[in-house]
C-alpha positions as CSV (number, residue, x, y, z in Angstrom):
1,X,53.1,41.3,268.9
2,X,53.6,39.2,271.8
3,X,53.2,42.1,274.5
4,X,55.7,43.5,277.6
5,X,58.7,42.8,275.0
6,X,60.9,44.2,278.2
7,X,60.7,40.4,279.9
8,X,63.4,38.3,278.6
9,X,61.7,35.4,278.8
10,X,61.2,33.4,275.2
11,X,58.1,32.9,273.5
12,X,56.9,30.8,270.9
13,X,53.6,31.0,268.6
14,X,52.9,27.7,266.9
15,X,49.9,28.3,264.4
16,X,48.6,24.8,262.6
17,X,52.1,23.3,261.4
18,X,52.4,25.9,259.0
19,X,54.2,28.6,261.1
20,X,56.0,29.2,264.2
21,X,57.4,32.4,265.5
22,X,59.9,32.7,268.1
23,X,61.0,35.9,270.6
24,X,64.3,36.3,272.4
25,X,66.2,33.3,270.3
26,X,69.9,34.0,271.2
27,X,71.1,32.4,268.1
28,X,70.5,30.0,265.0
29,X,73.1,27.3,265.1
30,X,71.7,25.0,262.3
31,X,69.5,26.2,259.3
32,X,68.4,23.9,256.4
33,X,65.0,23.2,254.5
34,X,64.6,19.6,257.1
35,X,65.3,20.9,260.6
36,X,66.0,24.5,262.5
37,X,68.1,24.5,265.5
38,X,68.4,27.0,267.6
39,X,69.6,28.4,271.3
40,X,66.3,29.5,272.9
41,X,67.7,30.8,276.7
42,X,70.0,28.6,277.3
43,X,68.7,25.4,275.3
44,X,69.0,23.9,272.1
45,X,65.6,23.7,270.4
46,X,65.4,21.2,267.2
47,X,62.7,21.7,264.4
48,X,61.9,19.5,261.9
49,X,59.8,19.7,259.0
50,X,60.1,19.7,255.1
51,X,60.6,23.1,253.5
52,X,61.3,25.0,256.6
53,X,62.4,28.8,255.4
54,X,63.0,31.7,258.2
55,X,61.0,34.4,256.3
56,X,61.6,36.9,258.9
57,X,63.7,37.3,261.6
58,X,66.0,40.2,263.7
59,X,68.1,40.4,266.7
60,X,65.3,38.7,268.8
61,X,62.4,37.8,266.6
62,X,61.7,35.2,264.3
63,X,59.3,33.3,262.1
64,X,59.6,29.6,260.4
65,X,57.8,29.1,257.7
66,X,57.1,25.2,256.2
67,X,55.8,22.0,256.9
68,X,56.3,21.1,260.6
69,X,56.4,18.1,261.6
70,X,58.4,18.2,265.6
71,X,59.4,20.8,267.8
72,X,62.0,19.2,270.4
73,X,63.4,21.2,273.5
């Protein structure tokens, strides 16, 4: 999906503020319906939103489905 997945850099796909997905997260450290945090490298990224649901995710994928309302790095 997003290519050369042999880089480890992270990527992230925001489409509208409906959906985001997310390569090479190292972790999830917060999950409810109002905000997402996770370790992206070696940073905490915070997303807010109402509804928020992971409806897919592995060992270095994921996608975030909801209403989106900030993505903070």
């Amino acid at each position: 999906m997003f290519g050369d997945t042999s880089i480890t850099k992270s990527f992230i796909q925001i489409t509208g503020q409906e959906c985001i997905k997310i390569l090479n997260y190292r972790k999830i450290l917060q999950y409810n319906e109002n905000e997402i945090i996770l370790l992206i490298e070696s940073k905490k990224t915070h997303i807010k939103g109402l509804k928020l649901n992971i409806t897919y995710f592995d060992e270095d994928e994921m996608t975030i489905q909801g209403c989106i309302k900030s993505i903070h790095f």
